[in-house]
DSSP file (Angstrom, degrees, kcal/mol; ACC not computed):
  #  RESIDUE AA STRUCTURE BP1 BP2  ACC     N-H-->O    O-->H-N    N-H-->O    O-->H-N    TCO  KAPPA ALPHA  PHI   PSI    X-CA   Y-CA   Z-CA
    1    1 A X              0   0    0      0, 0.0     2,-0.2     0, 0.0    13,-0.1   0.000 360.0 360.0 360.0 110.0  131.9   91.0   72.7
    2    2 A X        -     0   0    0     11,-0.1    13,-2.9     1,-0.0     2,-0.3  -0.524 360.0-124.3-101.4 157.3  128.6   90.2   74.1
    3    3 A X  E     +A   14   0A   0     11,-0.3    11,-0.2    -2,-0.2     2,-0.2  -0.818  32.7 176.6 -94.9 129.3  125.3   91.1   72.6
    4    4 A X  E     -A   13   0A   0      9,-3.1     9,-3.9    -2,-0.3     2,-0.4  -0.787  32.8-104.8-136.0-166.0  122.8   93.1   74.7
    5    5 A X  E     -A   12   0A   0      7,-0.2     7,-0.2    -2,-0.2     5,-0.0  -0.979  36.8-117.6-134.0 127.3  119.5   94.6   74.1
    6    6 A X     >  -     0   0    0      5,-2.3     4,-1.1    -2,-0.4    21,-0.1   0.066  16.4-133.7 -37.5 141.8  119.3   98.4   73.6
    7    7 A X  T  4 S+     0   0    0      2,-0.1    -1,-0.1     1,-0.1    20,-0.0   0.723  96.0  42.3 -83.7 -12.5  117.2  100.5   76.2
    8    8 A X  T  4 S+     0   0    0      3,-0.1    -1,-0.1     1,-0.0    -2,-0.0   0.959 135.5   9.5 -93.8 -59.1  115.3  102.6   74.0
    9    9 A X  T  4 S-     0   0    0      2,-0.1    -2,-0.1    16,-0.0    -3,-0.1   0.345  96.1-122.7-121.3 -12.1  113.9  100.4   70.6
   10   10 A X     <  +     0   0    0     -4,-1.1     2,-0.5     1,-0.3    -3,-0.1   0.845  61.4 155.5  61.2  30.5  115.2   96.5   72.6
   11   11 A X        -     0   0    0      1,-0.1    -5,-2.3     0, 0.0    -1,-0.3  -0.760  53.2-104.1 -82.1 135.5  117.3   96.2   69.3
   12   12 A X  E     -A    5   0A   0     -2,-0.5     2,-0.4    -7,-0.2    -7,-0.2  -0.306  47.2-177.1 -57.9 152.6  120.4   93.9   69.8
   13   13 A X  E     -A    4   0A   0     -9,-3.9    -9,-3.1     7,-0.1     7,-0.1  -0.968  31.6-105.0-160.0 123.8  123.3   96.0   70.0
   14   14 A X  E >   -A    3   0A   0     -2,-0.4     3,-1.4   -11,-0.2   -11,-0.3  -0.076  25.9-133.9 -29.8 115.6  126.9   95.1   70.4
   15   15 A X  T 3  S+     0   0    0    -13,-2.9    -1,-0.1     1,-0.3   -12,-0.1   0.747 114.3  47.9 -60.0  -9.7  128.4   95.7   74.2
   16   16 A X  T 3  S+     0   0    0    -14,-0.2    -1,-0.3     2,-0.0     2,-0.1   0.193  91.2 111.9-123.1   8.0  131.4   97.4   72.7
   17   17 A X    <   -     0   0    0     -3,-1.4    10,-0.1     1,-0.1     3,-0.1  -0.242  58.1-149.2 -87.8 155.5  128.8   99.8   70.1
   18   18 A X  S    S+     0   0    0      1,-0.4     2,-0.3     2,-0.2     9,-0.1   0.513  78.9   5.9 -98.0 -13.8  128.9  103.5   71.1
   19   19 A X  S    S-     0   0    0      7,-0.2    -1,-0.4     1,-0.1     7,-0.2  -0.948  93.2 -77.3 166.0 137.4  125.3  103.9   69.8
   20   20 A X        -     0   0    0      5,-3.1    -2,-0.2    -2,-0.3    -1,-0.1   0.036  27.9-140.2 -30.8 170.2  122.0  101.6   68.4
   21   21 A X  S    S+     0   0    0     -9,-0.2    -1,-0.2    -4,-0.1    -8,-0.1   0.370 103.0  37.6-110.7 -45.2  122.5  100.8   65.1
   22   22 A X  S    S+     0   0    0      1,-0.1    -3,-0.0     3,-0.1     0, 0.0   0.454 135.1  10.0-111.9-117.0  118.6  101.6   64.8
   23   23 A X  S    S-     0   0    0     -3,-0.1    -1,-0.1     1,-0.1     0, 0.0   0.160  88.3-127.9 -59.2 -38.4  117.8  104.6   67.1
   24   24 A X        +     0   0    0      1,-0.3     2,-0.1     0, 0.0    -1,-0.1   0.517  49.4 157.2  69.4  21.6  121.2  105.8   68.0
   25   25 A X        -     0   0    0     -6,-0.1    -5,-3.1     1,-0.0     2,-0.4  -0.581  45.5-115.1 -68.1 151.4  120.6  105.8   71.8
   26   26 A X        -     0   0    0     -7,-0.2    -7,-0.2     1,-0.2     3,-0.1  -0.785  38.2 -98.8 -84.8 129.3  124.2  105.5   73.9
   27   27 A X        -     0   0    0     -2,-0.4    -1,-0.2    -9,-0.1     2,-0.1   0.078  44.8-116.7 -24.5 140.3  124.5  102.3   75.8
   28   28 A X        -     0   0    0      1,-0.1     2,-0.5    -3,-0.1    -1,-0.1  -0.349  32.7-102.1 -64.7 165.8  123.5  102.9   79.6
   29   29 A X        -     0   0    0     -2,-0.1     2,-0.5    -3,-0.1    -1,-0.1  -0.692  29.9-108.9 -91.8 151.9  125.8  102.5   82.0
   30   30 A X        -     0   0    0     -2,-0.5     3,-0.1     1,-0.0     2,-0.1  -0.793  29.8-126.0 -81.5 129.8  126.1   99.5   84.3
   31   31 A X        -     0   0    0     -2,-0.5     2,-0.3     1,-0.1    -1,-0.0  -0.304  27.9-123.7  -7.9 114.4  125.2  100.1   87.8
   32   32 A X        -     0   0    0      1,-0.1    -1,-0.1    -2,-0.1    -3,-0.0  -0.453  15.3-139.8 -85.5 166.0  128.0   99.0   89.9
   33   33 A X        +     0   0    0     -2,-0.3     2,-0.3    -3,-0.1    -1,-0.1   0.333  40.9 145.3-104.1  29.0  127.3   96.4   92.6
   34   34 A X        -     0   0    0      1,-0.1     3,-0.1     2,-0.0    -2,-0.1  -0.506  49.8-108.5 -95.4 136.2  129.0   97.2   95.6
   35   35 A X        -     0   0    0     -2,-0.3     2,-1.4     1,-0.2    -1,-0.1   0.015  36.1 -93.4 -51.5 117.8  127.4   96.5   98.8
   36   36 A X    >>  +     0   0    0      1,-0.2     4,-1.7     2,-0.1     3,-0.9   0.044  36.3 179.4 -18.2  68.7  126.0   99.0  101.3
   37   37 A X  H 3> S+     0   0    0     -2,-1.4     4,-5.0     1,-0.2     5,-0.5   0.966  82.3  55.3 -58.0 -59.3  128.8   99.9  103.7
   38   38 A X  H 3> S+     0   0    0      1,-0.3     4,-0.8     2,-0.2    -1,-0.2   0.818 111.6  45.2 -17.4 -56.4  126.4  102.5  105.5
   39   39 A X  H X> S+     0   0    0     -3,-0.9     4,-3.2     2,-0.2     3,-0.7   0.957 111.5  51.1 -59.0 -62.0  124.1   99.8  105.9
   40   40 A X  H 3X S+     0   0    0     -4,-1.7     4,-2.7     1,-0.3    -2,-0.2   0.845 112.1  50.0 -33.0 -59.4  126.8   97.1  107.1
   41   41 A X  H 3X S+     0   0    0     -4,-5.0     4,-2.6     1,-0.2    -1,-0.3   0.701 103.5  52.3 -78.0 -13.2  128.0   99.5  109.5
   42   42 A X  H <X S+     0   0    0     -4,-0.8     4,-2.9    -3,-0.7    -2,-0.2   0.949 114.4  49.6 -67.0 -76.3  124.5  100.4  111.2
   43   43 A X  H  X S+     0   0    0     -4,-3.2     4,-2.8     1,-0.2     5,-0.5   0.957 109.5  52.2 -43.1 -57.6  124.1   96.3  111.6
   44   44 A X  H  X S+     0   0    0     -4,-2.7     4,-2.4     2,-0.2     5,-0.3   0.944 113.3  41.5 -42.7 -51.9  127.5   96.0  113.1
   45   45 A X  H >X S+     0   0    0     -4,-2.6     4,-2.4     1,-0.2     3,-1.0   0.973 109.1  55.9 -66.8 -55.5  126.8   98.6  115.6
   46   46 A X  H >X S+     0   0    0     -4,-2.9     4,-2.5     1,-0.2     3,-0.6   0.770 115.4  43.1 -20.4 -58.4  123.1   97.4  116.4
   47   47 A X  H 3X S+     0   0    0     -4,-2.8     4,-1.8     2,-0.3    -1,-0.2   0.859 113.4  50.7 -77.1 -37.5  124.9   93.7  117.3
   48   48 A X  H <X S+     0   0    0     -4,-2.4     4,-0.9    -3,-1.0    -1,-0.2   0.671 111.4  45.4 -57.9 -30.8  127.7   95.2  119.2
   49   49 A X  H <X S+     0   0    0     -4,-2.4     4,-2.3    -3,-0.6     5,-0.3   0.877 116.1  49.2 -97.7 -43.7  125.4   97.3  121.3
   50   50 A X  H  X S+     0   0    0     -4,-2.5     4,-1.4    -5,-0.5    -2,-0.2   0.873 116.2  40.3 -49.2 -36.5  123.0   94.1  121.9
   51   51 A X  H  X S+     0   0    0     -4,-1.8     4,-2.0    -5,-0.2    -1,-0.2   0.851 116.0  50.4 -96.8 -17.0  125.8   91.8  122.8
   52   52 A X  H  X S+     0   0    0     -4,-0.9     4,-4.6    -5,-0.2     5,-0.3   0.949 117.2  48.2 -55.0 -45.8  127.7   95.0  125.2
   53   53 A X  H  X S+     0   0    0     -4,-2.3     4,-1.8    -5,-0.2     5,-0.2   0.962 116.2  35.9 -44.2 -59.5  124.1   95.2  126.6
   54   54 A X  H  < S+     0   0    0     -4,-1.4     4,-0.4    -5,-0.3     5,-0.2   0.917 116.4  58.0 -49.9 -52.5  123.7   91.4  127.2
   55   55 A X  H  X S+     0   0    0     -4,-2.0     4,-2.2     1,-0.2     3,-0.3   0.913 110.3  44.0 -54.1 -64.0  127.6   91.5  128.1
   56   56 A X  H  < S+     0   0    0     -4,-4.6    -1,-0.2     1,-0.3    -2,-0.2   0.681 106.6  54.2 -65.5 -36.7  126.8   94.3  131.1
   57   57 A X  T  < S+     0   0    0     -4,-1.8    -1,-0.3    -5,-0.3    -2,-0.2   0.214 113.1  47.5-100.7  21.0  123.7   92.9  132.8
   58   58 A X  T  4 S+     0   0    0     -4,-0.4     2,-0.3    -3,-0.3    -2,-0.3   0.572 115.2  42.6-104.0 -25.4  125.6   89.8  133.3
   59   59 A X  S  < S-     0   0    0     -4,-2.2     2,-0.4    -5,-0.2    -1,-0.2  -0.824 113.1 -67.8-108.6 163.4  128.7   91.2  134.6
   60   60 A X    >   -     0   0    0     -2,-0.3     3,-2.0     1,-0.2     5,-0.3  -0.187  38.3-144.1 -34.8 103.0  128.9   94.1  137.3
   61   61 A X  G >> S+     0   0    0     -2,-0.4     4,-1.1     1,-0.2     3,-0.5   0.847 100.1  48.4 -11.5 -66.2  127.6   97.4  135.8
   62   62 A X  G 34 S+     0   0    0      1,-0.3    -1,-0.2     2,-0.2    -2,-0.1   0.056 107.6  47.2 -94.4  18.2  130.2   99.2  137.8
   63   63 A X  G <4 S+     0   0    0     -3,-2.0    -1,-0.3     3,-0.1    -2,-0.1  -0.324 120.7  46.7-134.4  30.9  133.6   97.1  137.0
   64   64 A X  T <> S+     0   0    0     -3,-0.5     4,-1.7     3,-0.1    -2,-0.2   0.403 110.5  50.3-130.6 -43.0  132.2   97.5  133.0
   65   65 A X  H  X S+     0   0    0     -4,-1.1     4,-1.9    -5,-0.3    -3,-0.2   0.888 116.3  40.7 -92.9 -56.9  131.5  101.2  133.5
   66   66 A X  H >> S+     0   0    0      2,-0.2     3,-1.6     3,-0.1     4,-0.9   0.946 113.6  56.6 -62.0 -61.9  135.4  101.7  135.1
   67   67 A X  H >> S+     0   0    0      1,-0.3     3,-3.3     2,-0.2     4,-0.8   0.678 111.9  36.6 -41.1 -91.6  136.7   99.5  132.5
   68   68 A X  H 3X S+     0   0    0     -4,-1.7     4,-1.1     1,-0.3    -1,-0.3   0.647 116.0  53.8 -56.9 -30.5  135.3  101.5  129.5
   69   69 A X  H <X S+     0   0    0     -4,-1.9     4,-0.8    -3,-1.6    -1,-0.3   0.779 116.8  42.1 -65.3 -34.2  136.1  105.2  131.6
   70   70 A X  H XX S+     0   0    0     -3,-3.3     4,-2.0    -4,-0.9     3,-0.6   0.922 115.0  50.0 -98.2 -50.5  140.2  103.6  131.9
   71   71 A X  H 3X S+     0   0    0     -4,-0.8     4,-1.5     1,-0.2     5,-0.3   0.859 112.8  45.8 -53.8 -31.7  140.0  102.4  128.2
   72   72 A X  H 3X S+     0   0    0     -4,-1.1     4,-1.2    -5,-0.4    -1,-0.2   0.862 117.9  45.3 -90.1 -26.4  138.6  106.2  127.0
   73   73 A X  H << S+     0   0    0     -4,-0.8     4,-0.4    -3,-0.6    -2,-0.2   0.644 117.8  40.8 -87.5 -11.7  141.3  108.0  129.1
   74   74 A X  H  X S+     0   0    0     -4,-2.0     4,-2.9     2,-0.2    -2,-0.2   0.652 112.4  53.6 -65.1 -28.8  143.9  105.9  128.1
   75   75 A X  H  X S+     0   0    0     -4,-1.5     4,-4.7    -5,-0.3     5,-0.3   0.937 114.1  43.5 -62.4 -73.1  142.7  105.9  124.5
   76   76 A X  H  X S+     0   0    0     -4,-1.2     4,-1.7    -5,-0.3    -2,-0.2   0.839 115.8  50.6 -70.4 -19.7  142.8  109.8  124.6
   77   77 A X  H >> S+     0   0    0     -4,-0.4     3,-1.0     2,-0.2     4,-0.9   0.994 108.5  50.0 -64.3 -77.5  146.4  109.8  126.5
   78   78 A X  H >X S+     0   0    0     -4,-2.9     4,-1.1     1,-0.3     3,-0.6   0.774 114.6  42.9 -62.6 -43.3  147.7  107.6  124.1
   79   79 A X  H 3X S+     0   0    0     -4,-4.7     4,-1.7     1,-0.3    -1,-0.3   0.772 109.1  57.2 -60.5 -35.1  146.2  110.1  121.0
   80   80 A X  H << S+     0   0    0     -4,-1.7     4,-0.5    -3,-1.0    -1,-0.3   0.740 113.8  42.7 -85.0 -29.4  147.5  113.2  122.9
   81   81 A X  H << S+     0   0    0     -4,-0.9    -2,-0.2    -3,-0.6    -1,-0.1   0.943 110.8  50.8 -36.4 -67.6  151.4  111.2  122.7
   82   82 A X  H >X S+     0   0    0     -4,-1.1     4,-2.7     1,-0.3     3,-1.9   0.838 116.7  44.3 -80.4 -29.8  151.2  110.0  119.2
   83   83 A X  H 3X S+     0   0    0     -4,-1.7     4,-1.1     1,-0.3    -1,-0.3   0.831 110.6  53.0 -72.3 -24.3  150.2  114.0  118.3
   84   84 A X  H 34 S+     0   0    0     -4,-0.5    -1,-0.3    -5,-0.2    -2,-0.2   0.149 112.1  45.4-100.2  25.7  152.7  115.4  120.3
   85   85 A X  H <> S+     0   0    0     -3,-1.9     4,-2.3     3,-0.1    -2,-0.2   0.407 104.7  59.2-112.8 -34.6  155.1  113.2  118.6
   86   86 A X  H  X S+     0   0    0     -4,-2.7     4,-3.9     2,-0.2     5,-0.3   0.935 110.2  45.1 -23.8 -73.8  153.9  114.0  115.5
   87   87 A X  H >X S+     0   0    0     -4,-1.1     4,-1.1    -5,-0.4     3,-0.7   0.934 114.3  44.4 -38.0 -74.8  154.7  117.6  116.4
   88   88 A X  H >> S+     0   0    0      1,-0.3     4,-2.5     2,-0.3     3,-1.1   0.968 112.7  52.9 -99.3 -70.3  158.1  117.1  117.7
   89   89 A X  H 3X S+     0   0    0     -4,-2.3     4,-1.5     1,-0.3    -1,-0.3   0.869 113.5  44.2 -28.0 -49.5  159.0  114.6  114.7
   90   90 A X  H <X S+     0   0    0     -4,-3.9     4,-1.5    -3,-0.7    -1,-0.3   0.885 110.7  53.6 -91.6  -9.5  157.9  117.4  111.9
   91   91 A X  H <X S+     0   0    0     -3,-1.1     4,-1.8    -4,-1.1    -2,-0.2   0.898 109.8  49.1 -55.1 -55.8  159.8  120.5  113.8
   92   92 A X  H  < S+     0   0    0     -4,-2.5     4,-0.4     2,-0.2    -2,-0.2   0.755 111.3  49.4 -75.8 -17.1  162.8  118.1  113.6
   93   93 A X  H >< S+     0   0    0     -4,-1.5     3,-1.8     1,-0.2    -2,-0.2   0.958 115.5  47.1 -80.4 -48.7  162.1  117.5  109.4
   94   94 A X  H 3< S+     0   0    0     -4,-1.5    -2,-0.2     1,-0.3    -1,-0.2   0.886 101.0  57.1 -74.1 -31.1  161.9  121.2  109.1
   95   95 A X  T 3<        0   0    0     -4,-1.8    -1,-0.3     1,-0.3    -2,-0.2   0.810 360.0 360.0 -67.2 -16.9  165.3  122.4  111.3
   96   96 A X    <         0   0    0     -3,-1.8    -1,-0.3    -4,-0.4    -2,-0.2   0.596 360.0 360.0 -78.5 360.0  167.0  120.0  108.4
């Protein structure tokens, strides 16, 4: 049980008090402190697109450019599998 100081009148007031003792204001709530993912993820891309960039006018343009065109039709091939196994897998739960 920590002692804080009320927001309304800056009487101490118990952490565990429902209400002042001397105004009757209810405690605030704490703010939680969890980091900015949004943010995080913004930065991530920004450095990921600086170091692909960097990445690309050092290596051929056009053996970077197939590579990512064979990775995105393999990518979507692979997704178009696992859904059509998907499928076939809940059609066989239901015939049971």
């Amino acid at each position: 049980m920590a002692l804080i100081k009320c927001h309304e009148c800056g009487n101490d007031v118990s952490s565990e008090a429902q209400a002042c003792p001397k105004c009757g204001a209810a405690p605030q709530k704490e703010k939680s402190k969890k980091p900015d993912t949004s943010q995080n993820i913004a930065i991530s891309c920004l450095v990921i697109g600086i170091l692909m960039a960097g990445w690309m006018e050092y290596m051929d343009f056009n053996r970077i450019f197939n590579a990512i065109v064979t990775l995105l039709v393999m990518g979507n091939l692979y997704g178009g599998l696992l859904k059509l196994f998907a499928a076939d897998k809940l059609a066989n739960s239901k015939k049971l």
